[in-house]
N, C-alpha and C positions, 0 to 999 in steps of 0.2 A: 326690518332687515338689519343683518348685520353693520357696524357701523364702515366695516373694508372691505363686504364683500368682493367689492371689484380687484382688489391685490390677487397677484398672483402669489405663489409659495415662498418666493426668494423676497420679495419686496415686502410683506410682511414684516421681514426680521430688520429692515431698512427705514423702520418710520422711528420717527425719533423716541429718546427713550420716556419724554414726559407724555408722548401721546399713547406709550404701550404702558406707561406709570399711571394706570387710571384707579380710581377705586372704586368699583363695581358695586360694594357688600352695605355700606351706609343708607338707611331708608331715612335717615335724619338729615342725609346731604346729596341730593340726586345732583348725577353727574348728566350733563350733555351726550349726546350720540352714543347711548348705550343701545346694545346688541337689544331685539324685544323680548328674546326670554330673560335675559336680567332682569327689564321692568316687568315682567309677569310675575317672575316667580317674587318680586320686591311686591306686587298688588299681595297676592299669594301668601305671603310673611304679614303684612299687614290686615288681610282680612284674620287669619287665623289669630293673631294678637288683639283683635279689636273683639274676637266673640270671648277670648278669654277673659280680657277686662271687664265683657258685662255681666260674662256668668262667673266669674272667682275662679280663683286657681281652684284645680282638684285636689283632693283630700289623700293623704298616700294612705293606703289600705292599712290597717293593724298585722294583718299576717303576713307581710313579705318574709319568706323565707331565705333567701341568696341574693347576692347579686343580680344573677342571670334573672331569676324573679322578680328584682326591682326595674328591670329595665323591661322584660317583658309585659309588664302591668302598664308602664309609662308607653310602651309603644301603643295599648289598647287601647290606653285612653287620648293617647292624642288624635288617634285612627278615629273615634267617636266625637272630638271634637274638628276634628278636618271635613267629615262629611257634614257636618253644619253649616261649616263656611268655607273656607277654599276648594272644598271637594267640588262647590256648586261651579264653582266657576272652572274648575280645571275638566269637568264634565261637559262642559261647550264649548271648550276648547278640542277636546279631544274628538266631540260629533265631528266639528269644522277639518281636521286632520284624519278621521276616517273620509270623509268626502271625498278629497282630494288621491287616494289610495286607486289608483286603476288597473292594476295590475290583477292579472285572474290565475295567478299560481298558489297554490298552498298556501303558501307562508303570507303574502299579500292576502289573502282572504282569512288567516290569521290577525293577523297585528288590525287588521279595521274590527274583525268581531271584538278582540280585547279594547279597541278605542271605546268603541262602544257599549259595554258594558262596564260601568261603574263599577260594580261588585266584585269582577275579576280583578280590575284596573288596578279598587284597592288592596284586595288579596297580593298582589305582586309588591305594590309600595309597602305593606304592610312589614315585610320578610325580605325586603331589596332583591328584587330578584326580578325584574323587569326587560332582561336582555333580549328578552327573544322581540320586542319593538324595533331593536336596531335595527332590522328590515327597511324601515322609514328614511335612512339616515340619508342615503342614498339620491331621494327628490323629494326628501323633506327636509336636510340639516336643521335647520331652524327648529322645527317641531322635536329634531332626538334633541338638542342642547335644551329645549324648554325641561325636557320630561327628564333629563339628569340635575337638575336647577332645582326641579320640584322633587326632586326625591331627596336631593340636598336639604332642600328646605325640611322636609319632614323629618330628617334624622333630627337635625339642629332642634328642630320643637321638642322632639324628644329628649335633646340633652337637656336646656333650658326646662322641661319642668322633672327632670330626674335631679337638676342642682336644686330648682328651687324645693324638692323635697330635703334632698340633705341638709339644706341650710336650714331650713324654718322647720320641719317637722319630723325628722330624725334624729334622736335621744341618741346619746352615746348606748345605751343599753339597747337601743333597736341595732345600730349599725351593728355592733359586736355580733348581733345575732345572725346578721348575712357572712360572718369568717372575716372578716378585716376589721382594721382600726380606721377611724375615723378619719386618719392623717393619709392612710393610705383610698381612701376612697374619692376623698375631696382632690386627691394628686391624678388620679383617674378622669377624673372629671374635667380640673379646670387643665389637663393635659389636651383634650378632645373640645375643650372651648377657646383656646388660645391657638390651637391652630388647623382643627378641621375645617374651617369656612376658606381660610388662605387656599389651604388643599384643594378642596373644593372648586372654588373658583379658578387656581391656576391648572385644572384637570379641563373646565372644560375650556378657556382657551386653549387650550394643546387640543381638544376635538376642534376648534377652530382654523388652526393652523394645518390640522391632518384635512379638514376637507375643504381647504383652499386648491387650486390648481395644483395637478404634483408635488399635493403633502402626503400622497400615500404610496410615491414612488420611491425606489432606491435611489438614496442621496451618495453624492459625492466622494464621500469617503471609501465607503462600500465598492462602489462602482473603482476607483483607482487601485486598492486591493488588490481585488479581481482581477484586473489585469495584470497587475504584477505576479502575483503570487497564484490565482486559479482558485482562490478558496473564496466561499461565496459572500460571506461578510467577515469584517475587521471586530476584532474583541476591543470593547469600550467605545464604540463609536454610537454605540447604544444611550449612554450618559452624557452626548453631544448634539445640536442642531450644525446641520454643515449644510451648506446650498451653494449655488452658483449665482452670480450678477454679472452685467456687462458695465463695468464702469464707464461713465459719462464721457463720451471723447473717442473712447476706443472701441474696437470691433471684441475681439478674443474676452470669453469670460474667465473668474477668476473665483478660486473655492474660496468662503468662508465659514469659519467655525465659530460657532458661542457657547458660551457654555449655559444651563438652564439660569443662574444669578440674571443672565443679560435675555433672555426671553423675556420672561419675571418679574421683571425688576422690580413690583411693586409685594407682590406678597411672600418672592423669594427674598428679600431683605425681611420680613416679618419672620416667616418661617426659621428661619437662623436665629434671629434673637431671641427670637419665644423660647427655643430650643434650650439658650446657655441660661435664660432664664428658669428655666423648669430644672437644669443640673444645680442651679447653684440651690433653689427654694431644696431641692432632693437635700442635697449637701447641708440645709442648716436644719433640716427636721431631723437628719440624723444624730446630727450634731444634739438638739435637742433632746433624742430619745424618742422621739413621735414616730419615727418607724421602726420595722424589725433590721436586723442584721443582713435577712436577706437581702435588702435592698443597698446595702451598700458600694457596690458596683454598677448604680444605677446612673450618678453622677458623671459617671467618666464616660458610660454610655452614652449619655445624651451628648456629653462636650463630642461624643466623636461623631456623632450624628450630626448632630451644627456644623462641623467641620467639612463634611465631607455634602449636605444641601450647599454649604456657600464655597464649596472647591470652587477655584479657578484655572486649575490643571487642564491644558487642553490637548494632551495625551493618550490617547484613549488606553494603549495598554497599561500607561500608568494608573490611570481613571480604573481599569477593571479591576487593578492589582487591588487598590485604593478600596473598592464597595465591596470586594469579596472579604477585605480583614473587617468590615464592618458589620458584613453579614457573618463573619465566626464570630465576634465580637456577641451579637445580642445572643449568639447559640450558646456560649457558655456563659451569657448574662441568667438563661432560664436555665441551664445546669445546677448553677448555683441555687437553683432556686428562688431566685426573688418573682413576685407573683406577679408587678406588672411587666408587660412587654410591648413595647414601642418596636413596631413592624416595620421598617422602611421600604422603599420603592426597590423595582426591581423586576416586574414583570414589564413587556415589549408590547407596542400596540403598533397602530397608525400605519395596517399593512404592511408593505416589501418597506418601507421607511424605517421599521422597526424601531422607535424610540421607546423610553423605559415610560411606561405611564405613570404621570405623577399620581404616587398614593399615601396615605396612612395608616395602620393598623392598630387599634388597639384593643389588646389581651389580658385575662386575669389567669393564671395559675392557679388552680383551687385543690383543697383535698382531696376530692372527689377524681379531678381530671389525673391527678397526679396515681391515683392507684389504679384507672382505670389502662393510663400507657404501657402499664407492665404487662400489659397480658400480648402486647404488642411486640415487643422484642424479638419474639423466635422468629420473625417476620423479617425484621431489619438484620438477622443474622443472617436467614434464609438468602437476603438479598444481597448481602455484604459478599460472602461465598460465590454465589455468580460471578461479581466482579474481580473475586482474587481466582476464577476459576478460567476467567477469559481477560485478563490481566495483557494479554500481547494485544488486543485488541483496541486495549487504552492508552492515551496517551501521558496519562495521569495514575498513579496508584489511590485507588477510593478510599477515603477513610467509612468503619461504618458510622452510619448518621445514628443521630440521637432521637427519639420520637418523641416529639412534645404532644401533649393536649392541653387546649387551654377556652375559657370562655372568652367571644369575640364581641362584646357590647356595643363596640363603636367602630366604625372603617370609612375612610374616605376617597378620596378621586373614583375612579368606575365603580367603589365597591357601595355606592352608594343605589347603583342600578343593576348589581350583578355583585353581589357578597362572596367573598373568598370564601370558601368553604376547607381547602388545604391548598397543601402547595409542599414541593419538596425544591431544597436546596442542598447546597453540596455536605453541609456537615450538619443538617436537619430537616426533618419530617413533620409537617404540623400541620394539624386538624384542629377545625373551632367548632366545636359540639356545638353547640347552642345555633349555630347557621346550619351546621347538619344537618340536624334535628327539625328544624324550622321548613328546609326542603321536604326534609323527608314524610314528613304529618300535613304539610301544606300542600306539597307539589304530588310528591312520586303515590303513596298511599291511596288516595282519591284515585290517579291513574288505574292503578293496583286492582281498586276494587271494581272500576271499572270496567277489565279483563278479568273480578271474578276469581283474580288469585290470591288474593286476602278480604278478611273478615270484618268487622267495628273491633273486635276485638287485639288489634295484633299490632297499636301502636305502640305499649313499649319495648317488644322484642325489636319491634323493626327499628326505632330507634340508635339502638346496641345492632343489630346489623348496617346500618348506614353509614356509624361511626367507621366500623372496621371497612366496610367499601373503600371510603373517603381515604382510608391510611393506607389501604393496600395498593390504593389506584398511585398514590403520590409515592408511595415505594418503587412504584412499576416505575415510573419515571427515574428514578436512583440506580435502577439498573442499567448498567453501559449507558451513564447520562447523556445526553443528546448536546448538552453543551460542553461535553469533551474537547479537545480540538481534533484528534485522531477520528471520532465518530461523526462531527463537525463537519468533516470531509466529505464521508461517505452519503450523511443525508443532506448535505448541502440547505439548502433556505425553505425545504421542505420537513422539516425538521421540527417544528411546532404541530402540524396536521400528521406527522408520522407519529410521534412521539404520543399523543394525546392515545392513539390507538394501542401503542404498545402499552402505554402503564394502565390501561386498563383490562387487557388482557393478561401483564404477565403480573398483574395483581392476584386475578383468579390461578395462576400458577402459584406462586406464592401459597396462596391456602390450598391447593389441591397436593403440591409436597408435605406442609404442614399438617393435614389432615391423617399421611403415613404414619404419622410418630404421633400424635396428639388426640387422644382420643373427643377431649374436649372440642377439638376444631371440630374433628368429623361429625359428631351429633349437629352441630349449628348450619353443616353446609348446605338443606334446606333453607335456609333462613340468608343467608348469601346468596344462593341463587336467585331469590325472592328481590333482596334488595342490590343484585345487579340489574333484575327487569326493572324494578325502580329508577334506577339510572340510566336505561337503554327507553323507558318509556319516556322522561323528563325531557333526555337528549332530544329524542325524535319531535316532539312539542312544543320543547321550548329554547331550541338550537338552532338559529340559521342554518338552511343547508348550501347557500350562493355560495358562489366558487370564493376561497379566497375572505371571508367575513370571519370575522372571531369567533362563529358560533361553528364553521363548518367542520372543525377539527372534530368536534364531540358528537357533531350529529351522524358524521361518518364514522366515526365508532360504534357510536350505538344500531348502526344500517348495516354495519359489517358483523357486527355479535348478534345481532336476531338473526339473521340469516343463516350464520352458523348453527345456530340452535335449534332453528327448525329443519335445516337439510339435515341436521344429528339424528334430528326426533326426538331430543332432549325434550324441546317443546313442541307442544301438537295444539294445530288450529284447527276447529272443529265448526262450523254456522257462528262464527263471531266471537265463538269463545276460546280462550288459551291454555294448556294447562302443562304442567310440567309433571314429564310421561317418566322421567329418568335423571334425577337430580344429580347422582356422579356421572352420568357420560355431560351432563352438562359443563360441570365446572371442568369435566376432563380437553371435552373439545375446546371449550373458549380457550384453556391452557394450553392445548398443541396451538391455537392460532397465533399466540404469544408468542410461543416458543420459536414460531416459522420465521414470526417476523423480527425476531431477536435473531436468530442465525445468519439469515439472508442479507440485514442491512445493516446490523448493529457490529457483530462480531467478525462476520467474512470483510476483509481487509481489501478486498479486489471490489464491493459493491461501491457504485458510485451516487449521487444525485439522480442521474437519470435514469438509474435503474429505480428511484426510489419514484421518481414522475412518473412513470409506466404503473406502476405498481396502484399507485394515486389513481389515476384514470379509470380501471379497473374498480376500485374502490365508489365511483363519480359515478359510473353508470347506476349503481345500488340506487341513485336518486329515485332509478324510474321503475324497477321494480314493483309488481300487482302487489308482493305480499307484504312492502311496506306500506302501500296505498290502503291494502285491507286493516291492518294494522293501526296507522291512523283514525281510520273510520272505526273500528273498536274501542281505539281511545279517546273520541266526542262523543260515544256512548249515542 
């Protein structure tokens, strides 16, 4: 058991600062009254270190050809040494957590078959991509904090023997051969060793504090807002913990705020210095010549990153003002060109609470990525156009975004159980091929072939289509952005489960204009349709559908786009099988569905929240639907 389970939400942020100053991460210094998946996933680290010592470190292959290849080889083989030794014991752990699973709906009869199956289990850790477990979290917290601990732990093994190749067994003549300099790979590296375990750990206290009593409710701030003003939450209050107490003596409670430093305290002091540590080491390898030019703006990046983890601004609009120049900041850090890119925090979790989850992200810029974005552009024009075209709509004039692609090797806080795959921000677009890609050949494919509508043969096209899914879907979301504050309004705090549906639909708008003018598009838009089922089959499988769960946004997407598709006749169900009857009415209908839901809630200036909850509702009954049910049953084959 946790070591507070009995705290409530508020009293939590109330215990002293040396007893929330613990260090969890040391197997050399065990601490008292740790939470038990710490000491698991700490057995966990040490079974895995004890099989390596007997058998030697592994040998790094002769042909790594890339980065993205160096890390992939190292996930393989740590995957073949985990099932030796930690995997035995995380596999009886997991029976003991399918046990306890009594629930007989769908998804509950899900998450117990995956406990139970090792093979799936690892497939998921393998590719971080284990979210559809959150199911559990629910009346097992204990068991999800173990199973994000343990995904932690596997990334780190991974770091740990991808260093111990560069240091001991990589020649300057091998590294050159992956596209970087030596100076540049080792700064990649001991970037993701210096403060992804911090990350890490202070990610999943914050799951600790979200599923204390009403840490998943609307806090204080929000709630005072709202009555003032009608609009459903406060901008920046997101970058804050606020709660209520009843101080000692008195009746009437009283709001307090902290900032994430004072949650923290123990690895948000590390996190900051690591930080100005990493600009100054940037600052003297330049200085020495050991990187390129591109990197020269990297220093000042980092200084503003440390700045803005150890803010003490308890402002929120100041705080928003503050991470949005941070977030322009790294967009014309990859403008520039420089190839690494340090991701900072920024996405909302922890329900109607909506705090920023703490994350990391780390990117490489490669040749490759860099020629593949340009095909991308007509896209972010396409998109741009919409917004200077419904401009009274906004409250903000859009700039167009920039589209990055970049390889994503290393990622921490959630993405250690659910890997970013894109994400769109206000003055950039950015897809990590290599987590695409990982989905896409792991997850959706297999689906795929299970419905029959692809081959063995059709992983590298579908590759290059999954890319451009991922960018068109994070476009959708760019259009009339949802964190506008004029739009803000209108979808009120449904606005994440709305939004999720729109940029995936007015992505396939996107390519269905683009296909008018581009003959290139038009040839691929089979191969699009292909890999939206890919994504509408992933959703339905590996998406919470519970009301209100971080999985339910996507999975009502994908419940609302199949449905369109077969009332089109786009696609046709036939004794279990799928096929696609009419590949332009396809991308045409999912694009009018876009479009509806772009007029209705986005652009018309009279829709409210509550038009946007009805609408919702409507969407919720899809749950119970025969032909998702059939559907399902075609995709367990």
């Amino acid at each position: 058991m946790s070591e507070h389970r009995d705290l409530s939400f508020g009293q939590e942020f109330e215990r002293t600062e040396a007893e929330r100053e613990i260090n969890r991460m040391d197997i050399l210094h065990p601490t008292e009254n740790l939470p038990e998946y710490v000491k698991f996933a700490r057995e966990l680290r040490a079974d895995l270190r004890g099989f390596i010592e007997a058998e030697g470190w592994p040998e790094c292959p002769e042909d790594i050809k890339s980065v993205d290849n160096l890390f992939s080889i190292g996930r393989a083989v740590v995957a073949e040494y985990w099932k030796q030794s930690a995997g035995i014991k995380l596999a009886a752990k997991c029976e003991h957590w399918a046990g306890q699973i009594t629930d007989k709906d769908a998804e509950s009869r899900a998450s117990r078959e995956l406990l139970l199956d090792p093979a799936k289990l690892e497939e998921g850790l393998h590719i971080q991509q284990v979210g559809v477990l959150e199911t559990i979290r629910g009346t097992q917290p204990e068991a999800w904090r173990t199973l994000a601990m343990v995904a932690s732990e596997r990334q780190l093994a991974v770091l740990a023997l991808v260093r111990h190749w560069a240091k001991i067994e990589l020649t300057d003549e091998r590294v050159a051969r992956l596209g970087f300099g030596r100076a540049e790979l080792e700064l990649l590296l001991d970037a993701a060793g210096i403060l992804g375990k911090y990350i890490d750990h202070a990610y999943v206290k914050q799951l600790e504090i979200a599923d204390l009593p009403g840490g998943m409710k609307r806090t204080p701030l929000d709630i005072r807002h709202q009555r003032k003003t009608g609009e459903e939450e406060l901008s920046g209050a997101e970058y804050l913990y606020d709660y209520r107490i009843v101080p000692e003596g008195q009746r009437r409670s009283v709001m307090i705020i902290k900032t994430y430093s004072e949650i923290f305290p123990f690895e948000w002091s590390r996190i900051v210095d690591r930080l100005r540590a990493l600009a100054e080491r940037a600052r003297r390898l330049l200085f020495e010549g050991r990187l390129p030019q591109s990197y020269d703006s990297l220093p000042e990046y980092l200084e503003h990153m440390a700045k803005m983890y150890g803010s003490d601004v308890m402002n929120p609009q100041e705080l928003e003002d503050a991470w949005e120049e941070l977030y322009k900041a790294g967009t014309k850090l990859a403008e520039k060109g420089c190839p690494l890119m340090l991701i900072a925090q920024g996405a909302t979790g922890s329900g109607e609470a909506d705090k920023v989850d703490i994350e990391l992200r780390l990117g490489l810029q490669t040749p490759e990525t860099k020629a593949a974005q340009k095909l991308f552009r007509q896209f972010g024009i396409l998109a741009h156009r919409l917004n200077q075209q419904y401009a009274d709509s906004l409250d903000e004039e859009q700039d167009q975004p920039s589209i990055v692609l970049n390889i994503q090797p290393l990622a921490f806080g959630p993405n250690v159980y659910w890997m970013t795959r894109g994400e769109a921000e206000e003055t950039q677009i950015l897809s990590h091929t290599n987590a695409v890609a990982d989905v896409a050949l792991n997850k959706e494919l297999p689906l795929l072939r299970r419905l029959q509508l692809v081959g063995e043969g059709d992983s590298e096209w579908y590759k290059q289509a999954a890319v451009m899914e991922t960018v068109l879907h994070e476009l959708g979301h760019a259009i009339l952005p949802a964190d506008d504050d004029a739009v803000e309004k209108r979808v009120g705090k449904y606005r994440d489960t709305l939004d999720e549906f729109k940029a995936e639909t007015m992505g396939m708008w996107l390519l269905a204009r683009a296909s008018e003018t581009n003959r290139r598009i038009d040839k691929i838009g089979r191969h699009q349709l292909l890999a939206k089922m890919g994504t509408v089959a992933a959703y339905l499988t590996e998406k919470s559908s519970q009301d209100n769960s971080d999985g339910e946004p996507y999975y009502l997407a994908g419940a609302a786009q199949l449905v369109a598709l077969l009332e089109s006749g786009a696609l046709v169900e036939s004794d279990g099988r799928y096929v696609i009857a009419n590949t332009a009415r396809g991308i045409q209908v999912l694009a009018e569905l876009g479009d509806s839901v772009l007029q209705r809630f986005y652009v018309d200036r009279l829709s409210t929240p509550e038009a946007v909850a009805e609408y919702l509702k409507g969407l919720r009954k899809l749950k119970q639907d025969p032909r998702l049910k059939r559907f399902a049953t075609a995709l367990r084959g």
